[in-house]
C-alpha positions as CSV (number, residue, x, y, z in Angstrom):
1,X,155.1,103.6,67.1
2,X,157.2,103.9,70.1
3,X,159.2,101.6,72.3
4,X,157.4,98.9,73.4
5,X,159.5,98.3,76.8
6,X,158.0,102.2,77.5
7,X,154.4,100.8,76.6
8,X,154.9,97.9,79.2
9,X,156.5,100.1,81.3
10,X,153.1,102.1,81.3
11,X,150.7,99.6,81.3
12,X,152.4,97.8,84.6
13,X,152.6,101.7,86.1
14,X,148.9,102.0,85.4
15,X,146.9,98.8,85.6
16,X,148.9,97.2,88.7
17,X,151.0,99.9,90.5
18,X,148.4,102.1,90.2
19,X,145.6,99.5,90.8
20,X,143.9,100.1,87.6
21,X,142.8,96.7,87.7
22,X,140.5,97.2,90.3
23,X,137.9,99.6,87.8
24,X,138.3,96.5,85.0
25,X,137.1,94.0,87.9
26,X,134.4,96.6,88.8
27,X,133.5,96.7,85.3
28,X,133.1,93.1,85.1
29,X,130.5,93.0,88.2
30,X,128.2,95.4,86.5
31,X,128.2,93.8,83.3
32,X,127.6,90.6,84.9
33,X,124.6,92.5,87.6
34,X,123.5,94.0,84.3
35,X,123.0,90.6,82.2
36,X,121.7,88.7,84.6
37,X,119.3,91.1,85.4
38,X,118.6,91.3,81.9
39,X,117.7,87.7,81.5
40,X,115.3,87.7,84.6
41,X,113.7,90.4,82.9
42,X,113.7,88.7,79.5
43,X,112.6,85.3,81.0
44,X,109.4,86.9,82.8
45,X,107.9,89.1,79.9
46,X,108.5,86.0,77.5
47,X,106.9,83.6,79.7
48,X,104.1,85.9,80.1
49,X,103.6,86.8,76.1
50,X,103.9,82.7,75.6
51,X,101.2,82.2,78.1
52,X,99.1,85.0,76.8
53,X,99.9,83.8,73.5
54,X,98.6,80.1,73.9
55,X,95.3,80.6,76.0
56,X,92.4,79.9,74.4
57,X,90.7,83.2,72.8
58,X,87.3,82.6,73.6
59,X,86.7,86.1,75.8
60,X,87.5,89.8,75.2
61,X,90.4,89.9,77.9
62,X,92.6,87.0,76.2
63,X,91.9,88.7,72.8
64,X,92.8,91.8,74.3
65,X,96.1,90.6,75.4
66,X,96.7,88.9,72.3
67,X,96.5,92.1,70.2
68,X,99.0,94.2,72.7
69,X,101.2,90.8,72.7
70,X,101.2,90.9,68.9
71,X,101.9,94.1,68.6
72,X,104.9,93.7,71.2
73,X,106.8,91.1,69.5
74,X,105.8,92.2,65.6
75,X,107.9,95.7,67.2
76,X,110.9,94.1,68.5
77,X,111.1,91.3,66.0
78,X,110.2,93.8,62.9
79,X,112.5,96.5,63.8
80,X,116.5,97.1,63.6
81,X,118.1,96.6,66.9
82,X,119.4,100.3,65.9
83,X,116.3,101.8,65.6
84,X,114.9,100.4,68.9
85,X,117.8,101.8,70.5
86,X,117.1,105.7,69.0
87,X,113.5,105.4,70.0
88,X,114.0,104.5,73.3
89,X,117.1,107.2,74.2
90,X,114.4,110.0,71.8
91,X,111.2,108.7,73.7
92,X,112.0,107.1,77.1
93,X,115.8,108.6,78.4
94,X,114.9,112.6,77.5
C-alpha cells in the first residue's frame, strides 16, 4: 500500500503547494450556483403546476393545462430517476 508519510507528502505537494485547493473551492461555487439555480427553477414550475392544478376546471384552457400538468408530474413521479436521466442525454443533449 505504500508509505503513508510519501502519500502526505503528495497530497501537501499537490493540494497546497501546488494550490490544488483552489479547483476544490471552484468546485464548491458551481455546485452551490448549480443548486440554487436548481431550486429557483423547481420552486417556479411547481408553483405553477399547483396553481394550474387547483383552479377551478370550468373552461377548456384550465382543463387543458390540467391534462399537460398531469401528464408532467405522472412522468417524473412514475419514472426511475435513471431512466429520466437516459432520455434526456438520448433526446435533449444529442
Amino acid at each position: 500500500m505504500g508509505d503513508i508519510s510519501t502519500k502526505i507528502q503528495k497530497f501537501i505537494e499537490i493540494f497546497i503547494d501546488n494550490n490544488g485547493y483552489v479547483k476544490v473551492v471552484e468546485g464548491l461555487k458551481n455546485t452551490v450556483i448549480i443548486a440554487i439555480a436548481g431550486l429557483i427553477i423547481g420552486i417556479i414550475i411547481g408553483t405553477l403546476i399547483a396553481t394550474v392544478r387547483v383552479i377551478p376546471k370550468y373552461k377548456r384552457l384550465p382543463r387543458v393545462l390540467d391534462a399537460i400538468c398531469s401528464v408532467y408530474v405522472g412522468f417524473f413521479r412514475g419514472t426511475p430517476m435513471v431512466v429520466q436521466l437516459l432520455l434526456f442525454y438520448y433526446f435533449f443533449f444529442l
